[in-house]
PDB file of N, CA, C and O in Angstrom:
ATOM      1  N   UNK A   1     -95.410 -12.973 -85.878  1.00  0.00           N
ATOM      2  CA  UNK A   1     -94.062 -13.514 -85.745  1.00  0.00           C
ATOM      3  C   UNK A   1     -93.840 -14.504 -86.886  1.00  0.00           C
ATOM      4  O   UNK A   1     -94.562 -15.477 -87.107  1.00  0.00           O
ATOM      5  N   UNK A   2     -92.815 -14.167 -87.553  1.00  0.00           N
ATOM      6  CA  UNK A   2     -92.394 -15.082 -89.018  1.00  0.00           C
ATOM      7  C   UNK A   2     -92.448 -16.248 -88.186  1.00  0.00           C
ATOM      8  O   UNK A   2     -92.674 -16.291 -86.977  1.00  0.00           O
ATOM      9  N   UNK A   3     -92.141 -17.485 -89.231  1.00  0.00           N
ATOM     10  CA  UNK A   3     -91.328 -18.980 -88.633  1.00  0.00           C
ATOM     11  C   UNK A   3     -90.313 -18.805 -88.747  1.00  0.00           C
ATOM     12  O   UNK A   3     -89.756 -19.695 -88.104  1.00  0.00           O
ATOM     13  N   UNK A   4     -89.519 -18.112 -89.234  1.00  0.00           N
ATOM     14  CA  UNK A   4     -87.626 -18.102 -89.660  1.00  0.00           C
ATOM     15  C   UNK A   4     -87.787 -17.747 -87.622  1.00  0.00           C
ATOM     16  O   UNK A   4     -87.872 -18.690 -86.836  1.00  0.00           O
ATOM     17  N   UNK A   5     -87.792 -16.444 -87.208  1.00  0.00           N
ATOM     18  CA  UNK A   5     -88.099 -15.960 -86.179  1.00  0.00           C
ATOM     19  C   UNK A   5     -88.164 -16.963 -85.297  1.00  0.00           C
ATOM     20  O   UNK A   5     -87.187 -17.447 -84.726  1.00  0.00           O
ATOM     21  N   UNK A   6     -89.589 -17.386 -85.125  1.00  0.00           N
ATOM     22  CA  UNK A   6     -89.918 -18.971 -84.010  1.00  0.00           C
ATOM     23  C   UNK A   6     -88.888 -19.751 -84.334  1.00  0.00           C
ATOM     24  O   UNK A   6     -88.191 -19.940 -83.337  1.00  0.00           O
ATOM     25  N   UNK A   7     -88.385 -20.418 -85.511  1.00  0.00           N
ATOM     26  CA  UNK A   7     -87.695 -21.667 -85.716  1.00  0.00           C
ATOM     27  C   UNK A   7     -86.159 -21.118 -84.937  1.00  0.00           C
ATOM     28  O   UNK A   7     -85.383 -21.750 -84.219  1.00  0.00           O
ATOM     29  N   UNK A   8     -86.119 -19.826 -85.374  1.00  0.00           N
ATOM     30  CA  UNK A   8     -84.594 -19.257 -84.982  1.00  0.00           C
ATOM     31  C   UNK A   8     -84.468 -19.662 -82.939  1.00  0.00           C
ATOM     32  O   UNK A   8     -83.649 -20.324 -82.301  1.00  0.00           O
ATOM     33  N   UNK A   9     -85.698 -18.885 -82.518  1.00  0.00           N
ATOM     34  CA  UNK A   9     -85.642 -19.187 -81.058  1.00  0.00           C
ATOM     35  C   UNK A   9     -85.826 -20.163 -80.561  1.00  0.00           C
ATOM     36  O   UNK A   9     -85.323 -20.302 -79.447  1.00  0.00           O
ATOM     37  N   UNK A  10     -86.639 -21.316 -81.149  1.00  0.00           N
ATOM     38  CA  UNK A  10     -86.524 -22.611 -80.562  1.00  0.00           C
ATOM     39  C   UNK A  10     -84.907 -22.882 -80.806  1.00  0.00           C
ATOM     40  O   UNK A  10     -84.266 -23.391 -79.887  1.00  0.00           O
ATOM     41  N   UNK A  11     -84.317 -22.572 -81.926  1.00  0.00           N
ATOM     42  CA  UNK A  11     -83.073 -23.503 -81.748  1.00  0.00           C
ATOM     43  C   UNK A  11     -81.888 -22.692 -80.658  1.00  0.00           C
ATOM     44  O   UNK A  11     -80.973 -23.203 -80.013  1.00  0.00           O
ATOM     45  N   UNK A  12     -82.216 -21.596 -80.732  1.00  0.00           N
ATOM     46  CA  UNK A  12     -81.755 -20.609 -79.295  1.00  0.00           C
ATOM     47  C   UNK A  12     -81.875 -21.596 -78.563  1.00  0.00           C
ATOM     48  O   UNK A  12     -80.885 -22.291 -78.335  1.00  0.00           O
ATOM     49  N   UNK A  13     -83.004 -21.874 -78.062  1.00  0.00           N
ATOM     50  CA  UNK A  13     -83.505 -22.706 -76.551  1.00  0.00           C
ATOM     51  C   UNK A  13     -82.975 -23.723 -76.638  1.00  0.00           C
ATOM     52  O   UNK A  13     -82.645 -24.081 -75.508  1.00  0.00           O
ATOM     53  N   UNK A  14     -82.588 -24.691 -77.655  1.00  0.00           N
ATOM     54  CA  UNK A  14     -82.156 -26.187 -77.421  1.00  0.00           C
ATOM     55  C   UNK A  14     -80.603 -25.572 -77.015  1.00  0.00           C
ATOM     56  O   UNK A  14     -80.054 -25.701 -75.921  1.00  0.00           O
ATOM     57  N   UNK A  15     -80.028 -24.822 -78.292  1.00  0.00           N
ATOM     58  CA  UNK A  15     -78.845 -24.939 -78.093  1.00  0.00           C
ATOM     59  C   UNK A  15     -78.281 -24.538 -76.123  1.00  0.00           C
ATOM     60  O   UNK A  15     -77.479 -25.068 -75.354  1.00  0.00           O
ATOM     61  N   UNK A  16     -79.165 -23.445 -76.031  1.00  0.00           N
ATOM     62  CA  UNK A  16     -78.808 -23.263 -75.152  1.00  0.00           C
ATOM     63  C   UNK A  16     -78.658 -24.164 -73.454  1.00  0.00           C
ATOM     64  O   UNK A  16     -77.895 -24.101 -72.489  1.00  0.00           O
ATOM     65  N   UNK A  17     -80.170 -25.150 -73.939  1.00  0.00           N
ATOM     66  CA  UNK A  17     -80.227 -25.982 -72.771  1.00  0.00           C
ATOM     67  C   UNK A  17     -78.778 -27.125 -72.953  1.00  0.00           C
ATOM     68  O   UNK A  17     -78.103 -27.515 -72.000  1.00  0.00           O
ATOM     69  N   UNK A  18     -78.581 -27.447 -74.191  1.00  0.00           N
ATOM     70  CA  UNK A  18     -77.612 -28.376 -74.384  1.00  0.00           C
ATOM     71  C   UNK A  18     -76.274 -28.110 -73.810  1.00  0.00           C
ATOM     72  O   UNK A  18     -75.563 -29.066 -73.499  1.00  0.00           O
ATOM     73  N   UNK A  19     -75.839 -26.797 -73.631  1.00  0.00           N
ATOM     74  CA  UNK A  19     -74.800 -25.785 -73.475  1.00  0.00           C
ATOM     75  C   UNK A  19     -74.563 -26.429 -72.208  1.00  0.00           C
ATOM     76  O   UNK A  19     -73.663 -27.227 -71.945  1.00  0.00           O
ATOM     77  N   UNK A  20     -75.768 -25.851 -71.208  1.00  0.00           N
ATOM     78  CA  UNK A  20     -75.774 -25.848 -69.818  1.00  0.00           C
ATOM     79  C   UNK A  20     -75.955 -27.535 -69.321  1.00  0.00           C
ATOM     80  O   UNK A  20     -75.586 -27.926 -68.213  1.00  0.00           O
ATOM     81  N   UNK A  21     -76.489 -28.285 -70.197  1.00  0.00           N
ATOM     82  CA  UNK A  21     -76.314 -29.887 -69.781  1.00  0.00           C
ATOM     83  C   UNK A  21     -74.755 -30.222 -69.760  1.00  0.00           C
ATOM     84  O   UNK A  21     -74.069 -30.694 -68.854  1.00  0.00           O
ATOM     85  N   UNK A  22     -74.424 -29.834 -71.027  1.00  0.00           N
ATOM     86  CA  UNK A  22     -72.866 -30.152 -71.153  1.00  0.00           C
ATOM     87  C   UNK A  22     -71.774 -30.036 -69.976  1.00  0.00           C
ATOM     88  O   UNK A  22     -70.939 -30.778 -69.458  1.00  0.00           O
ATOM     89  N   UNK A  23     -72.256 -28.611 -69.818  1.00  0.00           N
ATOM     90  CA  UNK A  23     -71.528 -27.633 -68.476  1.00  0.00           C
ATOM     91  C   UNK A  23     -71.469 -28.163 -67.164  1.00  0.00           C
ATOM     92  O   UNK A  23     -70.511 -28.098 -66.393  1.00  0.00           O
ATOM     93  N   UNK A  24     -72.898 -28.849 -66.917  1.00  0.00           N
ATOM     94  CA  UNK A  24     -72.693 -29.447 -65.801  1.00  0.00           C
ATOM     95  C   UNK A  24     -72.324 -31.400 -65.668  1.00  0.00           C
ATOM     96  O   UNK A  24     -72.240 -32.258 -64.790  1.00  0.00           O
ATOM     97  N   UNK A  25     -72.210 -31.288 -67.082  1.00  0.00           N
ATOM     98  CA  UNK A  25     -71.967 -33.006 -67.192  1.00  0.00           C
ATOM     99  C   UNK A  25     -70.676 -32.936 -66.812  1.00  0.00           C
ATOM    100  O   UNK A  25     -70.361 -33.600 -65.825  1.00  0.00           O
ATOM    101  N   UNK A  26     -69.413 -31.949 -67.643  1.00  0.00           N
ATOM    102  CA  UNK A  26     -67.837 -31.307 -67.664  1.00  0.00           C
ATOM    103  C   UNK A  26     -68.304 -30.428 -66.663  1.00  0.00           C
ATOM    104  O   UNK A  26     -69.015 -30.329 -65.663  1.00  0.00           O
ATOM    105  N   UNK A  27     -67.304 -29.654 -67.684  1.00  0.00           N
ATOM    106  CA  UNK A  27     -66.375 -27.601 -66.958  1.00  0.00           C
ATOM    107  C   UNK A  27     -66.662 -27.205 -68.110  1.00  0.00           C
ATOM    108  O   UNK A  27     -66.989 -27.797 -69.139  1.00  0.00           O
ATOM    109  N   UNK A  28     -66.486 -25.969 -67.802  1.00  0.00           N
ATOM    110  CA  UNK A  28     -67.168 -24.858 -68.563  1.00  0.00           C
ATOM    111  C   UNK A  28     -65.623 -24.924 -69.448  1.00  0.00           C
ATOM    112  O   UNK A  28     -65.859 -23.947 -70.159  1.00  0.00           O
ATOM    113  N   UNK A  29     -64.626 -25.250 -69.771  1.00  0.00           N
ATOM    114  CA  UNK A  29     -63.397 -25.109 -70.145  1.00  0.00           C
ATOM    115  C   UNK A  29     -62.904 -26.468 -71.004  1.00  0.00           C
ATOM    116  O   UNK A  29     -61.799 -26.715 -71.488  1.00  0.00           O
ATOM    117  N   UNK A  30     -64.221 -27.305 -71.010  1.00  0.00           N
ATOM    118  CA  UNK A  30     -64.657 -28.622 -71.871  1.00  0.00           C
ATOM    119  C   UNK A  30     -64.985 -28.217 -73.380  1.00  0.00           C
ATOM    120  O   UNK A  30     -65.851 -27.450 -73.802  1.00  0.00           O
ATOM    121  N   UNK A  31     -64.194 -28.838 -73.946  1.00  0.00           N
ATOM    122  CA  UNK A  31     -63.970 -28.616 -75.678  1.00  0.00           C
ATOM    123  C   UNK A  31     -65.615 -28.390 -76.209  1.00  0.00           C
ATOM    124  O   UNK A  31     -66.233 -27.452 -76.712  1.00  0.00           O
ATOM    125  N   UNK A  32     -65.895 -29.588 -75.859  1.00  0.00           N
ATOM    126  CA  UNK A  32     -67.682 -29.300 -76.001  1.00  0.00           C
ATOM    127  C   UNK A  32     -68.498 -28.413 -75.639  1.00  0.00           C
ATOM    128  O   UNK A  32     -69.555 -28.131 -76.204  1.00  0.00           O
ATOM    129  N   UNK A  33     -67.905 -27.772 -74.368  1.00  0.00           N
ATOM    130  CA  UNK A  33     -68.626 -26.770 -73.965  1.00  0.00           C
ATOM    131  C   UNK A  33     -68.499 -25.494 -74.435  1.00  0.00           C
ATOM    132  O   UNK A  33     -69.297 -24.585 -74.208  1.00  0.00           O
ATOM    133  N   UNK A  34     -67.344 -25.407 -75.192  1.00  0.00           N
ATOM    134  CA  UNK A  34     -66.684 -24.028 -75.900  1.00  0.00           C
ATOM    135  C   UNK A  34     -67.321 -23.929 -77.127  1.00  0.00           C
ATOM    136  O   UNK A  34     -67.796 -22.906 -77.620  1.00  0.00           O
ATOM    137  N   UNK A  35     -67.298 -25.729 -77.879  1.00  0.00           N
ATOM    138  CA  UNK A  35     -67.989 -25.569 -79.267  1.00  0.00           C
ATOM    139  C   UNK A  35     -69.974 -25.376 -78.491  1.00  0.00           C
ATOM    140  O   UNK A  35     -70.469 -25.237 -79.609  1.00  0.00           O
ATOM    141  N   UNK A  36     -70.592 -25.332 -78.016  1.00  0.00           N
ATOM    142  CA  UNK A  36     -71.623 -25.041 -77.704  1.00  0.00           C
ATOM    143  C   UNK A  36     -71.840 -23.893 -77.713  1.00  0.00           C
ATOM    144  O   UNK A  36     -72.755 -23.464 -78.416  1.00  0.00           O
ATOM    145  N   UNK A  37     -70.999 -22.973 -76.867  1.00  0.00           N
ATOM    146  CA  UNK A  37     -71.128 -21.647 -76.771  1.00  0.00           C
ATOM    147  C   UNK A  37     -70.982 -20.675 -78.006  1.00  0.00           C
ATOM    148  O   UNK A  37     -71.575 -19.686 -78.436  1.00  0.00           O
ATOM    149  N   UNK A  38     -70.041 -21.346 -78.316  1.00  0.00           N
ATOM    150  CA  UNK A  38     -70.230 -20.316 -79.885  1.00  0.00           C
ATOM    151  C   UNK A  38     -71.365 -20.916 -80.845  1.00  0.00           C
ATOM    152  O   UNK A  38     -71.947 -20.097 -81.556  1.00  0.00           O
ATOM    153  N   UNK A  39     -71.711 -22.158 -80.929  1.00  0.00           N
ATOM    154  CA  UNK A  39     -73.137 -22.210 -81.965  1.00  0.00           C
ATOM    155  C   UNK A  39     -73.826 -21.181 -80.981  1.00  0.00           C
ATOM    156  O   UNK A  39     -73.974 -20.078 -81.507  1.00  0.00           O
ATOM    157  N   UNK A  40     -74.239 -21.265 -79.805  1.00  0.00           N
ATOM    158  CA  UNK A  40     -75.032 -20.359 -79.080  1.00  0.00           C
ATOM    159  C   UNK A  40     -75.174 -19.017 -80.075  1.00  0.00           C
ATOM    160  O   UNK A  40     -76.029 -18.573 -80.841  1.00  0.00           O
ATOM    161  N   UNK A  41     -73.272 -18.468 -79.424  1.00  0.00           N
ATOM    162  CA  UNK A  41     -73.532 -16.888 -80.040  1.00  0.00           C
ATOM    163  C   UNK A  41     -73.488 -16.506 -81.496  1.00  0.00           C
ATOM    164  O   UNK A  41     -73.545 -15.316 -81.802  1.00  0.00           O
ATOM    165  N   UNK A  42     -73.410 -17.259 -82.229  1.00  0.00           N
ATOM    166  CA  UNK A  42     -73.823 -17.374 -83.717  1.00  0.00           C
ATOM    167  C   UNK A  42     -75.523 -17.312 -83.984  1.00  0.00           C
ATOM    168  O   UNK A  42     -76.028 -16.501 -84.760  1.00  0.00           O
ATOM    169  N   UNK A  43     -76.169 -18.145 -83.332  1.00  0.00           N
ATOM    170  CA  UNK A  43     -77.418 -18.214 -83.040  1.00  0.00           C
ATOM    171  C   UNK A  43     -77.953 -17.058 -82.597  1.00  0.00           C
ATOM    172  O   UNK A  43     -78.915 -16.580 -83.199  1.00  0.00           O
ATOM    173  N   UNK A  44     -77.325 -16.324 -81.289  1.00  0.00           N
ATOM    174  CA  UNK A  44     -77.571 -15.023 -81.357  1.00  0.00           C
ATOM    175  C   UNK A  44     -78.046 -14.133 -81.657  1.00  0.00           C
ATOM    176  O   UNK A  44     -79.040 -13.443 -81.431  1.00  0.00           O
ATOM    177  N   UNK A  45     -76.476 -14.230 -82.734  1.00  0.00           N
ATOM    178  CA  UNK A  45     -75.974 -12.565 -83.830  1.00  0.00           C
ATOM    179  C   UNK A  45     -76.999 -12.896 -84.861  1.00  0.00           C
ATOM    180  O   UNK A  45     -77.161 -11.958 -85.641  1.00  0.00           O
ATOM    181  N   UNK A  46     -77.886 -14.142 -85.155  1.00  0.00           N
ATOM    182  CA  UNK A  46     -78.410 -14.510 -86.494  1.00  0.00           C
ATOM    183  C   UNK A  46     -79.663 -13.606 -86.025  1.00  0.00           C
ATOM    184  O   UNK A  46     -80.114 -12.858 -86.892  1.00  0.00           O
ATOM    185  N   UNK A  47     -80.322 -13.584 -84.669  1.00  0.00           N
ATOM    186  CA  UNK A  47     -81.370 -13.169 -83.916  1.00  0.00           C
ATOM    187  C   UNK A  47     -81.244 -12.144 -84.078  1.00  0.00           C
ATOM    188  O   UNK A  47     -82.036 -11.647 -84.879  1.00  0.00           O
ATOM    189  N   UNK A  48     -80.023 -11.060 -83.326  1.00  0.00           N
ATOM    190  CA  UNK A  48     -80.100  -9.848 -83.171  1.00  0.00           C
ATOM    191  C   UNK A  48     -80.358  -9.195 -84.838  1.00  0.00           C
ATOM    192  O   UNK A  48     -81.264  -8.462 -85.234  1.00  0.00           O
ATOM    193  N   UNK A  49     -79.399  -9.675 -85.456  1.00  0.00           N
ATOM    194  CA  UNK A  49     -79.709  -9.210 -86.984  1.00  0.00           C
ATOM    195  C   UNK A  49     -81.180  -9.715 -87.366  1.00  0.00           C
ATOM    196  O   UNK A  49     -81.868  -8.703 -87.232  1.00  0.00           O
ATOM    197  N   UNK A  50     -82.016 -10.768 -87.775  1.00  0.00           N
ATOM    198  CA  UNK A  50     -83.105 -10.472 -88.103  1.00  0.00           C
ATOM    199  C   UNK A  50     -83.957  -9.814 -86.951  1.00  0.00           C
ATOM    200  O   UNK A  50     -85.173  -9.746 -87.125  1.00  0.00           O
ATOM    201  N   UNK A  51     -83.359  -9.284 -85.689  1.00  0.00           N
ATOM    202  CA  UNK A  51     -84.476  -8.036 -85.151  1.00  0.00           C
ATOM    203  C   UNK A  51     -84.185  -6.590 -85.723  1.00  0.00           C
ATOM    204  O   UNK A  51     -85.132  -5.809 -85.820  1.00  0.00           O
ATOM    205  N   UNK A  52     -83.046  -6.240 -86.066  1.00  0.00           N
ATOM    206  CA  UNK A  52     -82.418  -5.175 -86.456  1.00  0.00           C
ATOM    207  C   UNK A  52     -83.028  -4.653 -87.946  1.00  0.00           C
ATOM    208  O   UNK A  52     -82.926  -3.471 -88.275  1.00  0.00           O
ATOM    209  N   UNK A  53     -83.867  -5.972 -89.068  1.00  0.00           N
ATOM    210  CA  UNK A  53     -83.873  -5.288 -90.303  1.00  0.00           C
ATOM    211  C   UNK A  53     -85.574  -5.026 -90.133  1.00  0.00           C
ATOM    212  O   UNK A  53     -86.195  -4.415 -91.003  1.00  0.00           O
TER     213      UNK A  53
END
């Protein structure tokens, strides 16, 4: 497993725990919580593409 790879999924995991802290600090309909979700799925698409090449 590269480090681009590991480094990519640890920041998966933060972003994602941060997402769900946010979510339950607000609503899921919280400015913060919207900008979370998309670093999320950016984070993602960066994943799915370096599994894809």
């Amino acid at each position: 497993m590269s480090s681009s790879y590991r480094g990519l999924v640890e920041e998966i995991e933060i972003q994602r725990n941060n997402m769900i802290r946010l979510a339950s600090e607000t609503s899921l309909s919280n400015q913060k919580v919207i900008e979370a979700s998309k670093k999320l799925d950016s984070l993602l698409n960066q994943y799915y593409l370096l599994l894809a090449q």
